[in-house]
C-alpha positions as CSV (number, residue, x, y, z in Angstrom):
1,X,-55.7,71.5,63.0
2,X,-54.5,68.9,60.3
3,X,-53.4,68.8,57.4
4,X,-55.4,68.0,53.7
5,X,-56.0,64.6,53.8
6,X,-54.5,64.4,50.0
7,X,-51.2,65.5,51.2
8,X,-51.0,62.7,53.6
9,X,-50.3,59.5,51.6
10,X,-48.5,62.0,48.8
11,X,-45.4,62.7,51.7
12,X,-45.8,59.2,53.0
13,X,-44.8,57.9,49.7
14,X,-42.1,60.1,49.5
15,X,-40.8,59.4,52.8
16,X,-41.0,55.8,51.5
17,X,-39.2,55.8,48.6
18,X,-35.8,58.0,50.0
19,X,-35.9,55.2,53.5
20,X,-35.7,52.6,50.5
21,X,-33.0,54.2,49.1
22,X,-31.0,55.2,51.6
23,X,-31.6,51.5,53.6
24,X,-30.2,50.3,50.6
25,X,-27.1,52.7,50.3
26,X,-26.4,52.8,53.7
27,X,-26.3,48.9,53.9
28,X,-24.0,48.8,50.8
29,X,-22.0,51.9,51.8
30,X,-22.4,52.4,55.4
31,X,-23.5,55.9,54.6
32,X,-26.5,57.7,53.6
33,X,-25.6,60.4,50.7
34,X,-25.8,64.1,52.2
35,X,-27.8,65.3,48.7
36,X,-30.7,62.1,49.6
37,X,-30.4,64.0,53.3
38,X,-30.6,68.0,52.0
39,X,-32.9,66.8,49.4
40,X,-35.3,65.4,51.8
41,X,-35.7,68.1,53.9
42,X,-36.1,71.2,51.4
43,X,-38.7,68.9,49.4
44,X,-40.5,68.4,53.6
45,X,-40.7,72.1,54.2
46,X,-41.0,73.1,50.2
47,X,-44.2,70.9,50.0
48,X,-45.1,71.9,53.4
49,X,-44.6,75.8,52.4
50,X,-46.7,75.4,49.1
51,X,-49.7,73.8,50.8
52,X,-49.8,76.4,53.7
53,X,-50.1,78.7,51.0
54,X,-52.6,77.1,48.4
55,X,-54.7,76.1,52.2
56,X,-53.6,79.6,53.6
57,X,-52.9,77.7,56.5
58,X,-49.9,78.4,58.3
59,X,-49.8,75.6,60.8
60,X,-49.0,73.1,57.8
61,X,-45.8,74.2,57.7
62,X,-44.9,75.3,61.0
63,X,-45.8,71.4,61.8
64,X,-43.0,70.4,59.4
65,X,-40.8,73.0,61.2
66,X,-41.2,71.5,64.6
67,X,-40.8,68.3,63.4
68,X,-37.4,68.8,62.1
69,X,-36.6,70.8,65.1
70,X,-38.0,67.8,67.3
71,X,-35.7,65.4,65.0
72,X,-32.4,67.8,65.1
73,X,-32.4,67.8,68.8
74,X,-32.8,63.8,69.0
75,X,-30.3,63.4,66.0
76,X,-27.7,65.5,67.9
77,X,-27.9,63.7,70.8
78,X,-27.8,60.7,69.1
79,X,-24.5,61.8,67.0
80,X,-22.4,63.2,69.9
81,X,-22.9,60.5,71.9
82,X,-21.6,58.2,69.4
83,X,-24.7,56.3,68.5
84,X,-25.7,57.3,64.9
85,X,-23.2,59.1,61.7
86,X,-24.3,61.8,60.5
87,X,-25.8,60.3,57.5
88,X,-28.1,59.2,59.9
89,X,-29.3,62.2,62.0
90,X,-29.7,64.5,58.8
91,X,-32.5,61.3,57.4
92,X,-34.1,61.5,60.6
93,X,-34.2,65.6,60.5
94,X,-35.7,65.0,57.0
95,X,-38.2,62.9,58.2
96,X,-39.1,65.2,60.8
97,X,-39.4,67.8,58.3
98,X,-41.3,65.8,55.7
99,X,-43.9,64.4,58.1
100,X,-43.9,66.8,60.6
101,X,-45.3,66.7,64.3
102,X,-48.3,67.5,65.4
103,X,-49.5,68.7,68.3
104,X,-51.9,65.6,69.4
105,X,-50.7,62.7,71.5
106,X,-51.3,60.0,67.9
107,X,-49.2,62.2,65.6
108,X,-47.5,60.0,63.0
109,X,-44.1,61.5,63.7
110,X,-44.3,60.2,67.7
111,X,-45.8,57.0,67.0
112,X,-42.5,56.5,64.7
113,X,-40.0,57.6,67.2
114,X,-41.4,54.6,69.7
115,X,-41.1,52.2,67.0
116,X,-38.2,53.6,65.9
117,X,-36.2,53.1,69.5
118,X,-37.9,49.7,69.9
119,X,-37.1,48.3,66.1
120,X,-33.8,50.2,66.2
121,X,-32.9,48.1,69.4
122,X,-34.2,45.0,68.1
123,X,-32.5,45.3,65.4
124,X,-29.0,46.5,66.7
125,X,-29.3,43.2,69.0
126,X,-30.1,40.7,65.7
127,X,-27.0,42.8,63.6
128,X,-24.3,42.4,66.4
129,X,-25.9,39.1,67.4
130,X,-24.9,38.1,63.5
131,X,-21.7,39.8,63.2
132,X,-20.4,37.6,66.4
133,X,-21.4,34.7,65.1
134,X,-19.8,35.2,61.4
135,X,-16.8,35.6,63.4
136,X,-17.3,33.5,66.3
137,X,-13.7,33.0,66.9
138,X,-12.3,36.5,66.9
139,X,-15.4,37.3,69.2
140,X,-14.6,34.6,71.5
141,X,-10.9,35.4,71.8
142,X,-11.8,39.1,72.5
143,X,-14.7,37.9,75.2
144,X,-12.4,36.4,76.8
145,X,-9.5,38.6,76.4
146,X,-12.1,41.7,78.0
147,X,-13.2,39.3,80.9
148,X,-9.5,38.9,82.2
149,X,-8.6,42.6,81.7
150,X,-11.3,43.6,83.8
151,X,-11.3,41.0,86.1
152,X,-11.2,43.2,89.3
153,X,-14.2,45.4,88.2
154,X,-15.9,41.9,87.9
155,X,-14.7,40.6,91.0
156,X,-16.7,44.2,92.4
157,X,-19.9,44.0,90.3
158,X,-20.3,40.4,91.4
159,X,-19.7,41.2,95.0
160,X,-22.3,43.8,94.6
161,X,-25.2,41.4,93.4
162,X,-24.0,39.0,96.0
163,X,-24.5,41.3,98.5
164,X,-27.8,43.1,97.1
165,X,-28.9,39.7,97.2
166,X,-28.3,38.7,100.5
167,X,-30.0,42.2,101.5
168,X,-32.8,41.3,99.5
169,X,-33.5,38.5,102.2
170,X,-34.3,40.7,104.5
171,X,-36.5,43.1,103.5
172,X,-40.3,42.9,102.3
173,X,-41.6,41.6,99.3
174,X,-41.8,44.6,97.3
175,X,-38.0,45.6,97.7
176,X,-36.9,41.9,97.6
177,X,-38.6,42.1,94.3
178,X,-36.9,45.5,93.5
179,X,-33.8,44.1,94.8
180,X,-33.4,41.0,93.0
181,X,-34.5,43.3,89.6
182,X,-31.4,45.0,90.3
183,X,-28.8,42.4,91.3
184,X,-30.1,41.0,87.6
185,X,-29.8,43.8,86.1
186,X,-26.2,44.4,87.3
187,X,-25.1,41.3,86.8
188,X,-26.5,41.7,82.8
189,X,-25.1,44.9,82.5
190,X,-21.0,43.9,82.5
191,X,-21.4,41.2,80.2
192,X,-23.7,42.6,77.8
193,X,-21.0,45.5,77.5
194,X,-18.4,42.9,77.2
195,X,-20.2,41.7,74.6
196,X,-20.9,44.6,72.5
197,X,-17.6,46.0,72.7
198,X,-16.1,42.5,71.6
199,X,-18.4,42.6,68.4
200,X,-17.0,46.3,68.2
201,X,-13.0,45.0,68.1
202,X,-13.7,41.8,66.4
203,X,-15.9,42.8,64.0
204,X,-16.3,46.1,63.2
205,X,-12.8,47.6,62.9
206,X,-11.2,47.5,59.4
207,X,-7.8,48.7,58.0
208,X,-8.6,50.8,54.7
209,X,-6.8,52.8,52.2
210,X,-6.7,56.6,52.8
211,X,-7.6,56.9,49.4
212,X,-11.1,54.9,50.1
213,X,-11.7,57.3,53.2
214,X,-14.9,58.7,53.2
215,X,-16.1,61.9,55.4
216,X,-17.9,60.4,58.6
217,X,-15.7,57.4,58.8
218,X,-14.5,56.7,62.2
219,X,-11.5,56.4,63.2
220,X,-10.2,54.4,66.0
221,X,-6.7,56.3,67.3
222,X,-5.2,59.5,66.6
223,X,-3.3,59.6,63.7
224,X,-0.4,62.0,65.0
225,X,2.5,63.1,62.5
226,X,5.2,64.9,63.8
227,X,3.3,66.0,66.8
228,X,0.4,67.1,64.1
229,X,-3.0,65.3,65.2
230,X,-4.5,64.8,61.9
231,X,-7.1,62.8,63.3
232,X,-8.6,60.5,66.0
233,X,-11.8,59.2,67.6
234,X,-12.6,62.6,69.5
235,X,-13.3,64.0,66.0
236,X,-17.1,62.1,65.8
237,X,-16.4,61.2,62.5
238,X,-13.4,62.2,59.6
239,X,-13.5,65.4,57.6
240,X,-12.9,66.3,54.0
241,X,-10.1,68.4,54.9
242,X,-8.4,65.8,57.8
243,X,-8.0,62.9,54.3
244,X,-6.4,65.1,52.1
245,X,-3.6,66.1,55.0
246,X,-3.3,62.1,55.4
247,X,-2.7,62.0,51.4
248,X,-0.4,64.5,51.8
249,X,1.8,63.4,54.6
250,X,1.5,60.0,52.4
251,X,-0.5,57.7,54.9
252,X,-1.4,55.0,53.5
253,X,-4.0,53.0,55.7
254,X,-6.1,54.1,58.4
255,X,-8.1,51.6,61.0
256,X,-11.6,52.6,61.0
257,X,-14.6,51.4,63.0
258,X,-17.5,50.7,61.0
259,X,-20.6,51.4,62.7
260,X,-24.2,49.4,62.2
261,X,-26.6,50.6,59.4
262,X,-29.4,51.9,61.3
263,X,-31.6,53.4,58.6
264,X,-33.2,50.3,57.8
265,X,-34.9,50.4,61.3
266,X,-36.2,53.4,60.6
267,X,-38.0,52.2,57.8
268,X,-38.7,49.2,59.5
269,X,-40.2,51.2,62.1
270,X,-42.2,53.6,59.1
271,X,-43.2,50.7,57.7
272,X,-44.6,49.1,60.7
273,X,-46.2,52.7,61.7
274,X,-48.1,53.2,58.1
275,X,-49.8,49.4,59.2
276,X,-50.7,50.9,62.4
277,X,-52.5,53.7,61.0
278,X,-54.1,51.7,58.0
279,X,-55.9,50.0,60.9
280,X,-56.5,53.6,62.7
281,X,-54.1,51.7,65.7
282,X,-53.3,54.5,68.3
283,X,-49.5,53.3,69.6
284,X,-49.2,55.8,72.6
285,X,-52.7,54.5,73.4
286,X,-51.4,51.2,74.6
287,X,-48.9,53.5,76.6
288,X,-51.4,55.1,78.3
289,X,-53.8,52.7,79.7
């Protein structure tokens, strides 16, 4: 069952508007206000909740439910592994709220998360591709610096390709195809994290102020006083309480690492996703066949 098709473009407008919003404050900020966050998902499951009543049809809400249930389970994973701020997993809950998911294989809300993932890669690659050439020479000096510290796992991952692709050789065309994939992809894989993580200690770590601290920032070491950890990386992200200890014990800088911005992608990707459905464009579609 779906829902009114009046409600439709009336959430998608809203959904619109807060992505604008928050793109723009999260670029400016690096953070996404927590009342844009809240706000989004009681006005999802408020709207949601009237309608159900006014259609007396329950499954207009319980779609908004699963789709911020859907979108709290991707968001968490997504937060403790150190991918996304919170900022960004509550927008996406909101989303999923505020949309909602549907239980048919061209629901809006699953169309998004592929064109989320793909414009959210894209767009990760273009941002760190552009922070490492703003500061080409601190990247290059940590590129560098990361390829003679970890010479010897080098030394083994090229010894590996070598070998898969002396093995490859020897074997029939499929598996020397599927071997060769591999010795590629393992011979991508060291420097392509050699190269994020120089973007990440070239570019993205900045001394602040404790007083400029914000709640989610990320610190890079523990902060320990006395044998008192304030602070540290483990902690996904600073908390109200942890900068006021700093201010007390009289800390005056902190180094943080700032992360990328990634709620523009997702309204890239929304963006991109209301086109597809203009033209009634069935994403997973492609997928199947």
């Amino acid at each position: 069952m779906t829902i009114p098709g009046i409600m439709i473009p009336f959430l998608y407008l809203i959904a619109l508007i807060v992505l604008l919003i928050a793109a723009y404050t999260d670029i400016k900020t690096r953070e996404v206000p927590d009342w844009l966050n809240f706000s989004l998902i009681g006005i999802g499951l408020g709207i949601r909740l009237l309608y159900s009543v006014i259609q007396w049809n329950c499954w207009i809400f319980l779609y908004g439910v699963f789709g911020f249930l859907a979108f709290l389970i991707l968001a968490l994973i997504m937060y403790y592994a150190g991918q996304w701020g919170g900022g960004d997993s509550k927008m996406l809950m909101g989303l999923g709220a505020l949309i909602g998911l549907e239980l048919r294989l061209d629901s809006f809300l699953l169309q998004f998360l592929i064109l989320m993932l793909f414009a959210g890669a894209v767009y990760g690659i273009i941002w760190t591709g552009t922070l490492a050439v703003m500061h080409r020479k601190k990247f290059a000096e940590k590129f560098v610096e990361l390829n003679i510290k970890y010479i010897k796992t080098k030394k083994i991952i090229l010894a590996i390709a070598v070998a898969l692709f002396v093995i490859s050789f020897f074997m029939d065309i499929f598996f020397k195809v599927y071997l060769l994939v591999l010795t590629l992809i393992i011979l991508i894989f060291f420097y392509t994290w050699a190269f994020a993580k120089s973007v990440e200690l070239s570019c993205m770590h900045k001394v602040i102020p404790v007083n400029k601290l914000t709640e989610g920032d990320w610190v890079v070491n523990d902060i320990i006083v006395k044998g008192e950890k304030i602070c540290g990386p483990k902690d996904l992200g600073i908390e109200k309480k942890q900068i006021e200890r700093l201010k007390e014990l009289k800390i005056k800088e902190v180094l943080i690492k700032e992360g990328i911005p990634f709620v523009p992608s997702f309204l890239i990707a929304f963006v991109i996703n209301l086109i597809l459905e203009h033209y009634n464009i069935a994403l997973i579609g492609f997928f199947i066949i």
